[in-house]
N, C-alpha and C positions, 0 to 999 in steps of 0.2 A: 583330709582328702583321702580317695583312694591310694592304697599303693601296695603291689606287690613285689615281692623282693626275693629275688633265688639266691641259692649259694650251694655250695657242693659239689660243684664242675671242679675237671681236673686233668690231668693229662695220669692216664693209667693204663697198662698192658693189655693186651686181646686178652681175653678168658677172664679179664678182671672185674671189680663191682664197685661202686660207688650209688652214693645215697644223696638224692637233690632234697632238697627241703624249700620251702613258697612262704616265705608269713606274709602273711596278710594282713589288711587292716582298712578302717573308713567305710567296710561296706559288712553286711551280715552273712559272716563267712559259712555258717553252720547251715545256713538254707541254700548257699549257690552249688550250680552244677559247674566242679572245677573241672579243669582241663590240665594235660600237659601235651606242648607243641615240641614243633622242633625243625630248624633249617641247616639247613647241610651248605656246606659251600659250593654255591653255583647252583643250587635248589630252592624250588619253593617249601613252603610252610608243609610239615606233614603232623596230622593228626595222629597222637600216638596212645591216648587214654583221659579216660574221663570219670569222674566219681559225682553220683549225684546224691544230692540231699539227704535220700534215706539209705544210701551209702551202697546202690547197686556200681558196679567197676564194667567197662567196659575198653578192650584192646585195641590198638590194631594187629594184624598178622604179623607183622614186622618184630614184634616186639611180644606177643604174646609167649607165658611161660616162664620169658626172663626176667621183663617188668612187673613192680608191681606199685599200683597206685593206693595209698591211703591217706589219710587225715586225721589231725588230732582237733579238735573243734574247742576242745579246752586252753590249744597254747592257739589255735586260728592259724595253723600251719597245716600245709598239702605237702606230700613227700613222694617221690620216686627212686622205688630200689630197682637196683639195675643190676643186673648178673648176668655172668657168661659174655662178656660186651665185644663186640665186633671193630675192625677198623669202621665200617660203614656206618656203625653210631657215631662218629665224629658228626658232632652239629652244636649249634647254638641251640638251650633249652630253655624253654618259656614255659611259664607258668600262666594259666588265663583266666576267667570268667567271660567266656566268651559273649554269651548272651549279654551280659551289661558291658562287653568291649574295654574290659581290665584286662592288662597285660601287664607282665613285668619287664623287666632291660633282660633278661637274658643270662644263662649262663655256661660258661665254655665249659665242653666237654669233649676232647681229645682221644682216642684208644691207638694207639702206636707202640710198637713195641721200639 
């Protein structure tokens, strides 16, 4: 079956960086356009980057510069570096294939000093 699965959340300082990682599996990872989400507490879902197929990256404002999204298609893992991090990055991070409606559980990601 499908599943995706994060891990790398963490409770880390302002100006600090952390690294999420997605493995995937059950579906053909190397042709899906991935995503990474993400909700804030007391927020909906916000769109923060996207990596498709032939490996074009796209942002959002939010996050651009600091984030970066890429994949290794050999381990079937999607990964998000994260630099310079804000209190207001505190949110629960998903990992998606939106278009086929995979999702992972989520993983906590804190910035507090």
């Amino acid at each position: 079956q499908v599943q995706l699965v994060e891990s790398g959340g963490g409770l880390v300082q302002p100006g600090g960086s952390l690294r999420l990682s997605c493995e995937a599996s059950g579906f053909l990872f190397s042709s899906a356009w991935m995503y990474w989400v993400r909700q804030a507490p007391g927020k909906g879902l916000e769109w923060l980057s996207q990596i498709m197929s032939g490996g074009h990256k796209y942002y959002a404002d939010s996050v651009k510069g600091r984030f970066t999204i890429s994949r290794d298609s050999a381990k079937n893992t999607l990964y998000l570096e994260m630099n310079s991090l804000k209190s207001e990055d505190t949110a629960v991070y998903y990992c998606a294939d939106i278009t086929m409606g995979y999702w992972g559980q989520g993983t906590q990601v804190t910035v507090s000093s």
